[in-house]
LUMDOGU-437717 format. One line per 10 residues: number of its first residue (from 1); for each residue y, z, x of C-alpha. Coordinates in Angstrom, 2 decimals, always signed. Layout:
NUM> Y:Z:X ~ ... .
% end
This chain:
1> +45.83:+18.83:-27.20 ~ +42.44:+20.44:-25.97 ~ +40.85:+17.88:-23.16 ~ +37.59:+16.42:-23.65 ~ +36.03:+17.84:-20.58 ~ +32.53:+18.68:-20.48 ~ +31.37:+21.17:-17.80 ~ +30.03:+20.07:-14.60 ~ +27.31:+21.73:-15.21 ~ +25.95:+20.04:-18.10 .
11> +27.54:+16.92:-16.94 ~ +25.70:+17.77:-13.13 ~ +21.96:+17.98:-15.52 ~ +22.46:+14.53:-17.09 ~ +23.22:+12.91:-14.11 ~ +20.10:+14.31:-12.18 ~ +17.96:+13.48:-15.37 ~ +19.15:+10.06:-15.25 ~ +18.76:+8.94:-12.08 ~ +15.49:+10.84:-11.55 .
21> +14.08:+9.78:-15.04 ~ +12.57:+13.19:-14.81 ~ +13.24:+17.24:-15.77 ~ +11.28:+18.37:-13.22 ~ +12.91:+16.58:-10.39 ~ +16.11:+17.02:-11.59 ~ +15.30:+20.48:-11.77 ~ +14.03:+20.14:-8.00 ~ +17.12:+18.88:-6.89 ~ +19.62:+22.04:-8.66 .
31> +17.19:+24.35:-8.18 ~ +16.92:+25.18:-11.92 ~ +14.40:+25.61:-14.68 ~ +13.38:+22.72:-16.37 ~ +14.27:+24.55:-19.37 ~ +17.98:+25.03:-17.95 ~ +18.04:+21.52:-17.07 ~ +16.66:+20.48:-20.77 ~ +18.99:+23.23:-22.32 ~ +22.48:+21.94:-20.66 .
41> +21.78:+18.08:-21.69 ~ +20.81:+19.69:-25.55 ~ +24.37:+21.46:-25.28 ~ +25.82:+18.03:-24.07 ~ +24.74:+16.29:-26.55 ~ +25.42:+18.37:-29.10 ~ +29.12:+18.36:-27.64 ~ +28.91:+14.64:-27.72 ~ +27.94:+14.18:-30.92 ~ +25.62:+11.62:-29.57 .
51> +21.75:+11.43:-28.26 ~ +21.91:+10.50:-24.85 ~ +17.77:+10.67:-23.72 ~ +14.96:+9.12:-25.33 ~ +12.52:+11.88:-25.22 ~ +9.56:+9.80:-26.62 ~ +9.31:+7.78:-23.93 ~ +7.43:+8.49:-20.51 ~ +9.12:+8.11:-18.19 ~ +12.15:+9.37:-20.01 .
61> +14.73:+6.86:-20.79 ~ +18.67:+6.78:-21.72 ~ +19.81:+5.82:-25.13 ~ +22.26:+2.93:-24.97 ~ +24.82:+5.11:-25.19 ~ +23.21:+7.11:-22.99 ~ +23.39:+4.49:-20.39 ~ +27.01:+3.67:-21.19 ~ +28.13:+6.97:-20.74 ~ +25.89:+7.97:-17.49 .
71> +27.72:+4.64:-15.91 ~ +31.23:+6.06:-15.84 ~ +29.84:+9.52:-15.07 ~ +27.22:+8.83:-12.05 ~ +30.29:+6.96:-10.90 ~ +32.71:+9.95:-11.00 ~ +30.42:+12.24:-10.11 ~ +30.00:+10.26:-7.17 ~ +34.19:+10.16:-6.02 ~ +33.95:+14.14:-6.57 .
81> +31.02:+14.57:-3.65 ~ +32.94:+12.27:-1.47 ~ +36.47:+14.04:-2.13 ~ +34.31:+17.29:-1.54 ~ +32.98:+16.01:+1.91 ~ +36.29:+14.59:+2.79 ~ +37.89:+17.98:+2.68 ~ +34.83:+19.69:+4.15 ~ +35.60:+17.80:+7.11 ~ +39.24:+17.56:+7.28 .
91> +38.95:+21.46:+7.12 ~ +36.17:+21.32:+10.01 ~ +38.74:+19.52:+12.26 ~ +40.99:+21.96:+11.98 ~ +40.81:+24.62:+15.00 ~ +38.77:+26.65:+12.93 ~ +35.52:+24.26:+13.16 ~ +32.59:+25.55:+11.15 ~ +29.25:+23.99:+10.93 ~ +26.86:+24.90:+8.46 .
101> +23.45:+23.43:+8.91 ~ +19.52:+23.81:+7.13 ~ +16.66:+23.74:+9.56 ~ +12.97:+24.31:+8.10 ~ +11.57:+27.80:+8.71 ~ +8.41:+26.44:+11.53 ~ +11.20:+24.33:+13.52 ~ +14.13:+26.96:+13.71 ~ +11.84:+29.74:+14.98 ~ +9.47:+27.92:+17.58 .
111> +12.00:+25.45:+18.61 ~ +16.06:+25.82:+17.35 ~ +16.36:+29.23:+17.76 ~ +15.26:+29.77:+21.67 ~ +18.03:+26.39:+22.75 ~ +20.35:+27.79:+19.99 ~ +22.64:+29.95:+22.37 ~ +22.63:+26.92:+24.54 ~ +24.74:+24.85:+22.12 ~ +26.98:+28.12:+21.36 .
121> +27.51:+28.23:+25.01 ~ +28.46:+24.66:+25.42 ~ +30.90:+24.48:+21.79 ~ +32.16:+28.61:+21.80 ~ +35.23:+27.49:+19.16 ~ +32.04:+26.21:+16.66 ~ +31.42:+28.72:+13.91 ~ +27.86:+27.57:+13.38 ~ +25.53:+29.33:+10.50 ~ +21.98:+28.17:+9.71 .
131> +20.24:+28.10:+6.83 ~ +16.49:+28.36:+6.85 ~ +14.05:+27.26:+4.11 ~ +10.20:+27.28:+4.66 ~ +9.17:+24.54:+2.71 ~ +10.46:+21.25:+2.82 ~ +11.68:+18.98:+0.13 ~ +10.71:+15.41:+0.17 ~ +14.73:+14.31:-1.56 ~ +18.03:+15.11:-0.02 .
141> +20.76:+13.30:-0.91 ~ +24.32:+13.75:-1.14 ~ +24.87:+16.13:-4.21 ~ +22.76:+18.03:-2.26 ~ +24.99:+18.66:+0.89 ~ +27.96:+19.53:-1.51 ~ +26.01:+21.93:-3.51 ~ +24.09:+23.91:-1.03 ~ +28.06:+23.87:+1.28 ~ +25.63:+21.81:+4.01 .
151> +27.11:+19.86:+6.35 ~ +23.38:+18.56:+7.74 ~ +19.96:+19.23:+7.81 ~ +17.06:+18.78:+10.29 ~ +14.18:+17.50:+7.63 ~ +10.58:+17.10:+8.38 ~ +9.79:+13.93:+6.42 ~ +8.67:+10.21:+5.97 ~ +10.76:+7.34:+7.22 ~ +10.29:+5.74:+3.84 .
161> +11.82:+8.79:+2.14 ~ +15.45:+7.43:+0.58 ~ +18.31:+9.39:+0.86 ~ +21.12:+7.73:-1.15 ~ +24.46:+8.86:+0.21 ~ +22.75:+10.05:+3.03 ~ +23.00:+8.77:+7.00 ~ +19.14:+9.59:+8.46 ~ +18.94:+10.15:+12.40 ~ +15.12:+10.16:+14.06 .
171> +15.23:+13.27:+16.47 ~ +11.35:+13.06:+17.50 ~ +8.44:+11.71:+16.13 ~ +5.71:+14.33:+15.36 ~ +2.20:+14.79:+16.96 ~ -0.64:+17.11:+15.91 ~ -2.39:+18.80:+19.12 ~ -4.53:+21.79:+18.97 ~ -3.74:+24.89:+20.91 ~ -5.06:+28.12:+21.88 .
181> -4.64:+31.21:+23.96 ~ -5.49:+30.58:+27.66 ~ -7.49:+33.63:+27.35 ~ -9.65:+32.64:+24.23 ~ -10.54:+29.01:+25.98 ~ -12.33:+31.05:+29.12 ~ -14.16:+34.12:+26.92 ~ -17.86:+34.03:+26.12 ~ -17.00:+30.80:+24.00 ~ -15.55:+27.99:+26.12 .
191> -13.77:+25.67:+24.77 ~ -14.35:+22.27:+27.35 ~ -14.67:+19.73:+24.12 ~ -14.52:+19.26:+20.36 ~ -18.22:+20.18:+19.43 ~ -16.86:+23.97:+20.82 ~ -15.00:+24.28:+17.73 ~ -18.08:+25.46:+16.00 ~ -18.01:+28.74:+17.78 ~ -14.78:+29.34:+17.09 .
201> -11.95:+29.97:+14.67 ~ -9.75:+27.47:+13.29 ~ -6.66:+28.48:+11.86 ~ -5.08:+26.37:+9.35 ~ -1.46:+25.96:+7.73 ~ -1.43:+25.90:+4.03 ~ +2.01:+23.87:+4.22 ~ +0.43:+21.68:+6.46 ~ -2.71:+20.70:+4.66 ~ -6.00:+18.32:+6.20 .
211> -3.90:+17.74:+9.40 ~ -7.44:+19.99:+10.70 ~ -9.55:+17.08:+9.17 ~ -7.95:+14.32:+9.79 ~ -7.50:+15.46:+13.75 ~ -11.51:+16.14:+13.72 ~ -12.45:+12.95:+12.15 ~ -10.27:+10.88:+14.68 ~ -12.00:+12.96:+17.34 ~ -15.23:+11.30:+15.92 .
221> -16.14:+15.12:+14.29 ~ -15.25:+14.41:+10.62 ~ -17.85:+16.83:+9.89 ~ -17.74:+19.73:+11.84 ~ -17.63:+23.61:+10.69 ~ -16.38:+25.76:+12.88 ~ -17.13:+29.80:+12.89 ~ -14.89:+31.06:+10.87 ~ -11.16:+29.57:+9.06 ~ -8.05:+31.19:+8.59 .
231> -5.45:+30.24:+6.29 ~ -1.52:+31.07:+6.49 ~ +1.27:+30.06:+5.15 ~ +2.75:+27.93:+7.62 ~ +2.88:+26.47:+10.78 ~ +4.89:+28.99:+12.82 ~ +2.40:+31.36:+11.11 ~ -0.54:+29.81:+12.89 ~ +1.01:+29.26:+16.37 ~ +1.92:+33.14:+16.56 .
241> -1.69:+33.52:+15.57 ~ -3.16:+31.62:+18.53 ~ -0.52:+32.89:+20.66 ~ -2.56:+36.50:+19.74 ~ -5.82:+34.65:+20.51 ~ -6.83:+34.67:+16.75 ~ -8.02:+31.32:+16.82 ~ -7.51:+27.75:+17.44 ~ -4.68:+26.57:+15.56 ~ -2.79:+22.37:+14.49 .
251> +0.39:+22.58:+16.02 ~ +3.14:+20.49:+15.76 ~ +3.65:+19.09:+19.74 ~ +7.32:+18.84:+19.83 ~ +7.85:+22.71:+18.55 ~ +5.63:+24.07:+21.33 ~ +6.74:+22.88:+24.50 ~ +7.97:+26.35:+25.16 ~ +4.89:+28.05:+25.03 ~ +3.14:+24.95:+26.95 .
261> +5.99:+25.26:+29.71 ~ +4.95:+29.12:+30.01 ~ +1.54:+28.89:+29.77 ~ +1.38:+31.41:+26.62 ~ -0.75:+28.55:+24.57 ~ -3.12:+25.62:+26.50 ~ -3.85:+22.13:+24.87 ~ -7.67:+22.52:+25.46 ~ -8.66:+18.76:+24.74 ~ -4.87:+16.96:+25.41 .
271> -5.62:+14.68:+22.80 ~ -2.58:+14.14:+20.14 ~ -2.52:+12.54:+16.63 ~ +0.01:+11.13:+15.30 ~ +1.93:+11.85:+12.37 ~ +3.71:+9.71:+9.95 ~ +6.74:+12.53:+9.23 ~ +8.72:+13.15:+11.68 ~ +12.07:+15.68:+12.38 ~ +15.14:+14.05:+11.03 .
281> +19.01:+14.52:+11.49 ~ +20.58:+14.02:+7.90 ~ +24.01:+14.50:+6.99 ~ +26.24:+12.90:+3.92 ~ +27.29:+9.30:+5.43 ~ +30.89:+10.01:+4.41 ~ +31.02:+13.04:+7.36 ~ +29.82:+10.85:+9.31 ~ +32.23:+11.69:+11.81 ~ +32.64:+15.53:+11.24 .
291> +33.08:+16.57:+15.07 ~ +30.97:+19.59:+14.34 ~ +27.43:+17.08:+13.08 ~ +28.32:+14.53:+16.37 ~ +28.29:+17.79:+18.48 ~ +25.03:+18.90:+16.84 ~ +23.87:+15.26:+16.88 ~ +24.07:+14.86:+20.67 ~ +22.56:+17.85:+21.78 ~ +19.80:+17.63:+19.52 .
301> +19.26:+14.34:+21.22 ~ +20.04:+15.50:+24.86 ~ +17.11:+18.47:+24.14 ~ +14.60:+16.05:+23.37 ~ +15.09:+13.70:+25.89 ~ +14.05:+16.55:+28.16 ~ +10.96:+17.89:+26.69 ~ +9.62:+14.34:+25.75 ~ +8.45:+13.39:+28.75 ~ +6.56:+16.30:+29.61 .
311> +4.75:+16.20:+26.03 ~ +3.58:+12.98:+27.19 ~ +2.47:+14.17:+30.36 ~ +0.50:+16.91:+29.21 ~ -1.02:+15.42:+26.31 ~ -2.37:+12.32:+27.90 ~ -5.02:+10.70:+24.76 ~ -3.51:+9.48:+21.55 ~ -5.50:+9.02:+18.69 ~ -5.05:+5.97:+16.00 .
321> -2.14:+7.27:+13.95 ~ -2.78:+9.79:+10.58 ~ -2.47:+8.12:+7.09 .
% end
């Protein structure tokens, strides 16, 4: 007798769709189409025989049968991540330990990768591969981990942000400071306070948008124009542009305590703003005790217990935080 077994796929679509009351989420969180995502629940229900979605309403809602069925599904869904993750680590703690980790694109290159051989030195029987995206996403929970093979992620994000399934770790709170080339704050063009801006270029981070403004206006220069503005992609963009002398860029505080440290970039007014994200630890709460995430955990913890106190040091005025 021929079983009754949708694919995952399709069944993978609905589920995202339902929760999310949204294709384009849903889409966000496979990484598909909204088309694909629209195209596999069409399939389903054709399958089905039944009309699971109400697509007349906004936001989109399930049919009653819809909801019936999406019940017994979110639910098994559910027991397949956690028998997933329960393998994932029961394989990990074998003598083979792998850990597979995403870090965004600005934090692994001006901060992960430089301490990186430090943690290989101190776990050599860790197989460790990371995975770097450049822009972040403001949803990660559990499905996630299992389909991108993750067993955590250092996020830049909200504290409000939920993450069902998900165990959330605070690594370091985030502060905007700008920073420059010593060279290009003793040229022609000093740079001694804020009103110096205007003779100079300001460099700006297109994935970091009005962090500029909102540093000026708690300076007390909400309105001030400097010389000229650049605009790159993102943030580890603009730091390897001031570390040139191309301008004056935002930086994130906590990724550029190595080039404070060194002297390769100066703080010119030490004032810092602070930021609601901040860098995060996630990892699905079922691993929760996946030697290979506690290793990462702890170090990641040990690292920034060193360099905080030195941040504080150097940048000695806070402003009222950003909102």
């Amino acid at each position: 007798m021929k079983r009754l077994l949708p694919s995952m796929s399709m069944l993978a679509a609905f589920d995202a769709v339902a929760r999310h009351k949204s294709f384009s989420r849903a889409a966000a969180q496979l990484n598909l189409t909204q088309a694909a995502i629209s195209y596999r629940i069409r399939i389903l229900e054709e399958q089905l025989g039944v009309e699971l979605l109400s697509r007349t309403q906004r936001p989109i809602a399930l049919t009653p049968a819809g909801r019936k069925y999406w019940v017994e599904i979110g639910a098994a869904l559910g027991s397949i991540e956690d028998a997933t993750a329960r393998l994932i680590q029961s394989e990990a703690s074998g003598q083979s330990t792998q850990l597979r980790f995403l870090a965004m694109q600005a934090f692994a290159s001006l901060w992960l990768l430089p301490r990186l051989p430090r943690f290989q030195t101190r776990n050599p029987d860790l197989k460790v591969m990371l995975v770097s995206w450049i822009v972040s996403s403001d949803r990660m929970d559990s499905s996630t981990f299992v389909q991108q093979g993750l067993d955590a992620s250092i996020m830049y994000m909200l504290p409000s942000i939920d993450s069902p399934g998900v165990t959330k770790e605070l690594l370091i709170p985030d502060y905007a400071v700008p920073v420059c080339s010593p060279s290009l704050a003793t040229r022609k063009k000093p740079l001694r306070t804020v009103p110096d801006l205007r003779r100079h270029t300001i460099l700006h981070a297109l994935n970091w948008p009005d962090t500029w403004q909102s540093w000026l206006k708690a300076a007390g220069e909400p309105g001030l124009r400097p010389q000229a503005e650049v605009f790159l992609q993102h943030t580890a963009l603009t730091t390897e542009a001031a570390l040139h002398g191309m301008g004056v860029a935002i930086a994130h505080a906590p990724l550029i305590y190595d080039h404070l440290k060194t002297g390769r970039l100066i703080t010119p007014f030490k004032s810092m703003l602070p930021i609601d994200q901040g860098y995060y630890l996630l990892y699905p709460s079922v691993t929760r005790d996946n030697n290979g995430v506690r290793l990462l955990a702890d170090w990641l913890r040990s690292e920034f217990d060193r360099i905080t106190p030195y941040l504080k040091a150097q940048l000695s005025t806070e402003f009222k935080a950003c909102r």
